[in-house]
VOGU-3710 file (C-alpha; in Angstrom, 3 decimals, decimal comma):
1> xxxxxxxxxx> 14,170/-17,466/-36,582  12,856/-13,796/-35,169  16,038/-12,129/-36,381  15,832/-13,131/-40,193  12,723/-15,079/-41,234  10,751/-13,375/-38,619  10,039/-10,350/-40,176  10,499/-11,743/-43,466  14,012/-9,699/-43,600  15,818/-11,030/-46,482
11> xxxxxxxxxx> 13,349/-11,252/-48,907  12,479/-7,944/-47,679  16,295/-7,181/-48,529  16,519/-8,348/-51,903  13,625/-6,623/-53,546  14,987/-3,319/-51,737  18,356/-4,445/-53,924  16,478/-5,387/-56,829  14,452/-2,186/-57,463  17,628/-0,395/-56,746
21> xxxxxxxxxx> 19,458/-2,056/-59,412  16,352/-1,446/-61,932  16,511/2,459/-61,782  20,775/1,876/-61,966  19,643/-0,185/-65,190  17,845/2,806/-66,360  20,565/5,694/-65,289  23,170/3,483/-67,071  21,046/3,005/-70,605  21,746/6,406/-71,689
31> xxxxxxxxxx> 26,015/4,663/-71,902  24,386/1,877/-74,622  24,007/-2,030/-74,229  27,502/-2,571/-72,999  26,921/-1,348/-69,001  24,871/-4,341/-69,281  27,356/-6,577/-68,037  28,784/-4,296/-65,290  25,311/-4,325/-63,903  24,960/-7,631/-64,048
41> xxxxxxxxxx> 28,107/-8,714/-62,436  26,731/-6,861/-59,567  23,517/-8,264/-59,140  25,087/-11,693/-59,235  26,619/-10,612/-56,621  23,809/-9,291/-54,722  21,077/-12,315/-54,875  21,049/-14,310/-52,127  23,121/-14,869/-48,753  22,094/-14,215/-45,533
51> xxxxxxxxxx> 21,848/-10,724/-45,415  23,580/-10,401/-42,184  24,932/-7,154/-42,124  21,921/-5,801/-43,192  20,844/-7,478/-40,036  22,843/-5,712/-37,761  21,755/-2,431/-38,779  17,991/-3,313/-39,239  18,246/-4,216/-35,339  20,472/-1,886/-34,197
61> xxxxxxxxxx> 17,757/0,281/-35,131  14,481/-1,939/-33,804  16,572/-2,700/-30,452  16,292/0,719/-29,147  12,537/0,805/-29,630  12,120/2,132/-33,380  9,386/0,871/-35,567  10,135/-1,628/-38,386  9,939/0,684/-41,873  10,200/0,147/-45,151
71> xxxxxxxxxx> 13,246/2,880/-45,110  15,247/1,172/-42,863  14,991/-2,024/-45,036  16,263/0,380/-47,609  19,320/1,527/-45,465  19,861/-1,936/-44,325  20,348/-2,682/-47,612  23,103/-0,369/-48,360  25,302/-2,970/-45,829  25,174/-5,482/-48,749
81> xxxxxxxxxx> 26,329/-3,039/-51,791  29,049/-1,964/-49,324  29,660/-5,985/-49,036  29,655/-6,572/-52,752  32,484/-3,508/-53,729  34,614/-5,082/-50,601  34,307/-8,557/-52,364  34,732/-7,363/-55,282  37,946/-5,818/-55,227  39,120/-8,272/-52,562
91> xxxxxxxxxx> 38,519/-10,984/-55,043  40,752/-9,220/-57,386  43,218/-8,568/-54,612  43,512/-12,206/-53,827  43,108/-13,734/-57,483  40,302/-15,551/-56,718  38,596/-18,038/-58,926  35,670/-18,951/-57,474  32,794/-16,527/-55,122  30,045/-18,147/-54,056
101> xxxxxxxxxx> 30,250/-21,052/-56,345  30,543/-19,111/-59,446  33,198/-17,726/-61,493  34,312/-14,444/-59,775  33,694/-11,058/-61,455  36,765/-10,446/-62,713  37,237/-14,474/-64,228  33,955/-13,598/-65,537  35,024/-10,243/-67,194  38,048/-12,056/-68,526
111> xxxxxxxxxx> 36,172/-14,516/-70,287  33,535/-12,334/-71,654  37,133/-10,462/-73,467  38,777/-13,515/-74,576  35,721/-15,092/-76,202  35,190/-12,272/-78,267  38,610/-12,071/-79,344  39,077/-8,425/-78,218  42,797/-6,386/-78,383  44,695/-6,418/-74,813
121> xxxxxxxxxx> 45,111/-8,722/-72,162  41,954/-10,438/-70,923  43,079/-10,710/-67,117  44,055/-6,819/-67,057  40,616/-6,151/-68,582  38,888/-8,891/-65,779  40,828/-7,062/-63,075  40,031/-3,485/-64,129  36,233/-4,193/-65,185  36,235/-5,733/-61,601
131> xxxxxxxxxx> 36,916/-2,851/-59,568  34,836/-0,560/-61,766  31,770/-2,502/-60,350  33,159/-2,676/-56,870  33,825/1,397/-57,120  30,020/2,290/-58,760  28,931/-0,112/-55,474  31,019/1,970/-53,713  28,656/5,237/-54,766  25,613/3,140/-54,769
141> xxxxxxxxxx> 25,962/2,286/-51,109  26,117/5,994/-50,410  23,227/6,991/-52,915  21,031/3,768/-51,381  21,633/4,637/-47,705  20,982/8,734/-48,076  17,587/7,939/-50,557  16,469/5,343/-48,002  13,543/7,639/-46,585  14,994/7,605/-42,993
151> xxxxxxxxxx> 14,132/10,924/-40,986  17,117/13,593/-42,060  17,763/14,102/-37,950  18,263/10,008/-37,773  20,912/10,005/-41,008  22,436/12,952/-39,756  23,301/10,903/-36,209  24,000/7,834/-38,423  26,122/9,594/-40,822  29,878/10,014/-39,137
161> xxxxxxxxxx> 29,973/5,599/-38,182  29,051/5,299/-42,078  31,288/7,238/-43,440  34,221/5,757/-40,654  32,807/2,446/-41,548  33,869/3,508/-45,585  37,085/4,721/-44,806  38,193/1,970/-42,036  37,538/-0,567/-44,576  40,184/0,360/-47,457
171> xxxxxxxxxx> 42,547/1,020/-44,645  41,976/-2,443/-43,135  42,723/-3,725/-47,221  45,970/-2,311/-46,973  46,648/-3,317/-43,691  45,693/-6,878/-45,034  48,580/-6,826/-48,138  50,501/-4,998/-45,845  50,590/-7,850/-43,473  51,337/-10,026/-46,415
181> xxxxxxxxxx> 54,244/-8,305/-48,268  56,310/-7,714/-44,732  55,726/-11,281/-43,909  56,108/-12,360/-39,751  60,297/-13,077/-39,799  60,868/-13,534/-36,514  57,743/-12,481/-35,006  56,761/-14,499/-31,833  53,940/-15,745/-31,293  52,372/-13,107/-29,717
191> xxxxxxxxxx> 53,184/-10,857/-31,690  51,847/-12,631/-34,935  48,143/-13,060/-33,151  48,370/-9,098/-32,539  48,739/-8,610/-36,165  46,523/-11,197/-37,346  43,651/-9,970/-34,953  44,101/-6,229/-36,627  43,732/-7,113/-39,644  40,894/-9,001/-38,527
201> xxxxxxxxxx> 39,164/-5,865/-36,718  39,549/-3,656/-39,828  39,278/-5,695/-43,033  36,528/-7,675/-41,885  34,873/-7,470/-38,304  34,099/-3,907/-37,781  32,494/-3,563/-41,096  30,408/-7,040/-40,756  29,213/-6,631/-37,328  29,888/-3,737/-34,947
211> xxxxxxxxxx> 29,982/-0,640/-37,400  26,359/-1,976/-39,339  24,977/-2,503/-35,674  25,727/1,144/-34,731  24,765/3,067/-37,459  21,328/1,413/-36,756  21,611/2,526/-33,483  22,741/6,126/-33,909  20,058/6,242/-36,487  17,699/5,549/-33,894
221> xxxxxxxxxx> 19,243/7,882/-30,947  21,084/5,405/-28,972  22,259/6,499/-25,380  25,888/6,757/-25,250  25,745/3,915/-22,578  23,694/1,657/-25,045  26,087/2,731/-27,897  29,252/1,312/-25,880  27,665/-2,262/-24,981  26,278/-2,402/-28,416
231> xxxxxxxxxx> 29,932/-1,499/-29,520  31,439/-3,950/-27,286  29,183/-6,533/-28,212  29,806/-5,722/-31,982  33,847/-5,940/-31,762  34,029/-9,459/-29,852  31,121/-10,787/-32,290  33,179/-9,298/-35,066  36,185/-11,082/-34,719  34,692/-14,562/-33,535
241> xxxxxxxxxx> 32,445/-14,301/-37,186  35,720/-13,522/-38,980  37,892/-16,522/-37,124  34,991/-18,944/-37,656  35,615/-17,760/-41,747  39,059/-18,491/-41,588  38,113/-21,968/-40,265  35,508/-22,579/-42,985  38,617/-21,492/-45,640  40,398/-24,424/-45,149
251> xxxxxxxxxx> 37,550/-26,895/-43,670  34,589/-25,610/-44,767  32,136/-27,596/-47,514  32,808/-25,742/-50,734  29,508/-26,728/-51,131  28,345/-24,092/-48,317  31,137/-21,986/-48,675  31,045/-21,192/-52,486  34,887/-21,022/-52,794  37,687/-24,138/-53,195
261> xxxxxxxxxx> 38,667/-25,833/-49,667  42,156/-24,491/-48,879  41,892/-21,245/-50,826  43,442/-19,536/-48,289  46,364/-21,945/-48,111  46,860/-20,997/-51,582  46,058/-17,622/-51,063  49,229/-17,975/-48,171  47,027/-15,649/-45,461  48,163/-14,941/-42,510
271> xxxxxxxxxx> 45,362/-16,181/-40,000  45,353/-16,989/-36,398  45,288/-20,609/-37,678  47,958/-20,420/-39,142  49,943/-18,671/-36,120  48,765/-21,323/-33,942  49,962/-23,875/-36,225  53,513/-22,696/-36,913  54,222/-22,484/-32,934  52,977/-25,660/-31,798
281> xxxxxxxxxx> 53,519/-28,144/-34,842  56,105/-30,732/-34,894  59,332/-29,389/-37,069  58,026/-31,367/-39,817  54,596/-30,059/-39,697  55,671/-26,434/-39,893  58,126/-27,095/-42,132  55,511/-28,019/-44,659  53,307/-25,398/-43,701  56,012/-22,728/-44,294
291> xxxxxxxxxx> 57,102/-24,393/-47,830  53,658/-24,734/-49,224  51,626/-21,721/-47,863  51,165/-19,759/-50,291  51,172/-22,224/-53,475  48,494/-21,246/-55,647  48,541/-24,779/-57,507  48,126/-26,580/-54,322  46,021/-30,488/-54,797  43,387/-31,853/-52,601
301> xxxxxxxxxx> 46,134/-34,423/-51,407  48,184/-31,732/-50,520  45,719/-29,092/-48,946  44,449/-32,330/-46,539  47,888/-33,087/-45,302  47,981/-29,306/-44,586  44,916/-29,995/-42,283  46,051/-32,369/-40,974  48,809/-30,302/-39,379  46,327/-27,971/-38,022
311> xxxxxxxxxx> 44,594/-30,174/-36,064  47,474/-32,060/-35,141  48,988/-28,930/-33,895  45,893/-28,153/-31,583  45,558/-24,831/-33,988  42,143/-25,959/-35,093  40,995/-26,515/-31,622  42,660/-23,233/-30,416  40,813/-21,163/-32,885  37,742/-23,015/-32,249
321> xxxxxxxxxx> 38,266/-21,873/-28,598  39,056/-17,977/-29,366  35,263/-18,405/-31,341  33,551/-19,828/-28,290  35,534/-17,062/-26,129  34,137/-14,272/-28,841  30,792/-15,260/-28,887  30,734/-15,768/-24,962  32,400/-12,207/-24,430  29,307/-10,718/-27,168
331> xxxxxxxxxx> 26,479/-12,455/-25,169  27,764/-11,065/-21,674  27,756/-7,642/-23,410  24,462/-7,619/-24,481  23,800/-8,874/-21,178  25,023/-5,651/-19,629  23,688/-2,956/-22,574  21,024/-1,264/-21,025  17,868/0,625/-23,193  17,630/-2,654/-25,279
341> xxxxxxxxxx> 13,685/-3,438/-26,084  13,099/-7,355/-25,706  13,020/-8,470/-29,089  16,073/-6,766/-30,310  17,805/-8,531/-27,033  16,679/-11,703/-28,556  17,495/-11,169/-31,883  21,288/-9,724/-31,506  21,498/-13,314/-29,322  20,515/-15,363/-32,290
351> xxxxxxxxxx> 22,670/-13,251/-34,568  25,903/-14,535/-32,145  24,703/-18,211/-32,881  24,247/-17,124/-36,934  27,647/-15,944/-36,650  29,483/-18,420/-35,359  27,600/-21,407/-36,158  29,820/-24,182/-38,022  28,015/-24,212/-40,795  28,073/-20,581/-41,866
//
């Protein structure tokens, strides 16, 4: 696959990470043995995965002609320590046990308390060590992404989409427990797809795809005609990535997925599955749905008969659709971006398939 394994991206990825977190070991040694566990909480988080927003930006930058580098490895990989802080805290956010098959940072931090028997609360400390790694992530993704060795003129261009990209994300967290504390009433639905596809653009898609893919490309001196099909491209790819997640939260293989199936029925989110499913289920369907979304001690017996609803109610298929309809939209834009070199054409097209394959 040219866009990852063809130029050996990831592994090119994760030493960039790696040597970063070596000289973080070093800055944080003069503190004493016990940043040792912040540290490492991080680079749990960091090993691994597909590296996918570091994608985007790597050919955002190659598609418009620009050499492959070892610096633009290095500012690709500032994408995943901006990843890891938005996990992070959105793990705390949402209580979650489980990230990518392991404990998450702030069950982890917990533990580490109780077993030692410390004063306090052991979930206030878990919660609090966890954003303290998600907010020195938040300065390393600045530090890793200025020190990358790009040319000053090409950060300078890249530098007001990262720092949007920053500021767009913590609003699109709000607007996420926004969403979930004013709750959608009598919202049609219409109106609760309009909401649910917001929060989609800000908490997740624009960061993941479109904003990644056009700091590459401003790095690299994009034409503002390029810039707009790369951005168009970038916001329907964006949302079909983030609707395929929401499918893989409640049918995905926890075994792929790293997290519980049905965390985000216990999690009650708002997604356009959801939506779907509350409009076109039979009144006993949604009438479960409403009564147990939301139920954090939800079974296995109980989270299937809550998929069974969704397909029932044609909201698995109808999601399923607006993916196919995302990805088709992102291909036609490409299609029609102009200045693209050949192999960066080729590789944003495989990056639609990564993105919205089933098995992601």
């Amino acid at each position: 696959m040219l866009v990852l394994d063809g130029v050996d991206l990831r592994p090119r990825v994760q030493r960039a990470l790696d040597e970063h977190l070596a000289r973080q070991r070093t800055v944080l040694d003069e503190l004493g043995p016990p940043m040792t566990p912040l540290v490492d909480a991080v680079a749990e988080l960091l090993s691994g995965g597909k590296r996918l927003r570091a994608a985007f930006l790597y050919w955002g930058w190659r598609a418009l002609g620009q050499p492959d580098d070892p610096a633009v490895v290095r500012a690709a990989s500032a994408m995943e320590i901006f990843q890891a802080a938005a996990l992070l805290h959105d793990d705390v956010m949402d209580n979650s046990d489980l990230r990518r098959g392991r404990p998450a940072a702030h069950r982890t931090f917990a533990t580490w308390h109780q077993q030692r028997g410390w004063s306090g609360d052991p979930v206030r400390f878990g919660h609090a060590a966890a954003i303290l790694a998600g907010d020195i992530c938040l300065n390393w993704t600045d530090e890793v992404f200025s020190a990358s060795g790009l040319p000053p003129a090409a950060l300078q261009r890249a530098r007001p989409e990262f720092d949007r990209m920053r500021t767009q994300l913590m609003g699109g967290q709000f607007l996420d427990i926004l969403e979930g504390a004013h709750g959608w009433g009598d919202l049609d639905l219409a109106e609760r797809l309009d909401r649910c596809r917001t929060v989609i653009r800000h908490k997740s898609a624009r960061y993941s795809v479109e904003q990644p893919l056009l700091i590459g490309a401003d790095a690299a001196d994009a034409p503002e005609e390029t810039r707009a099909g790369l951005a168009r491209y970038g916001a329907a790819l964006g949302e079909a990535f983030q609707l395929r997640d929401d499918v893989l939260g409640v049918f995905g293989d926890p075994e792929q997925t790293g997290k519980p199936a049905g965390d985000d029925l216990r999690e009650g989110k708002h997604t356009v599955l959801v939506a779907y499913a509350l409009a076109h289920a039979d009144p006993t369907g949604a009438a479960l749905l409403e009564a147990s979304l939301g139920t954090p001690d939800l079974d296995e017996q109980a989270v299937q008969s809550l998929r069974d609803v969704l397909v029932r109610s044609t909201a698995l298929q109808r999601t399923e659709d607006m993916v196919s309809s995302g990805a088709a939209r992102a291909l036609e834009a490409l299609d029609q971006t102009p200045g693209l070199t050949d192999e960066g054409t080729q590789a944003l097209r495989e990056l639609v398939a990564v993105c919205t394959d089933r098995a992601v």
